[in-house]
C-alpha positions, 0 to 999 in steps of 0.5 A: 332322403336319407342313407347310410353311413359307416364311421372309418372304424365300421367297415360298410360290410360286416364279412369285411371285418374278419379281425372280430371275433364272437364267443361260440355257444351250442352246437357251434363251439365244438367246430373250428372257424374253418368247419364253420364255413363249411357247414354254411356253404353245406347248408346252402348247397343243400337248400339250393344245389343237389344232394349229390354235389355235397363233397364228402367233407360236407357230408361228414359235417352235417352228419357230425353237427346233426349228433351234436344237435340231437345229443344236445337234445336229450337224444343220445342215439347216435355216435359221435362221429371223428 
């Protein structure tokens, strides 16, 4: 029987150690820590919940992440939203 152990300098959960900090690539590194959050909550909200009760902040994100996608692409199309 084995299990699992963590050293007093690994916390048990990964979300628990908010001090780390990791080099943003891509389509990432053109938000902010905080619209991060936001677009993992939107895209969860979107798999799981209803169209209609993503907020217009959450709406304004993913459109502005879906340009960034698309411009990374080839695709330039679309407008970069502000």
């Amino acid at each position: 029987m084995s299990h699992e152990t963590t050293s007093p300098d690994q916390p048990a959960h990964p979300a628990a150690d908010t001090r780390r900090s990791t080099a943003l690539v891509g389509v990432s590194a053109s938000f902010t820590p905080d619209e991060l959050e936001c677009l993992v909550r939107t895209a969860a909200d979107a798999v799981y919940g209803e169209p209609e009760d993503l907020s217009s902040r959450q709406l304004d994100m993913a459109a502005r992440a879906r340009v960034l996608m698309d411009l990374e692409m080839g695709a330039d199309d679309g407008e970069l939203p502000e």
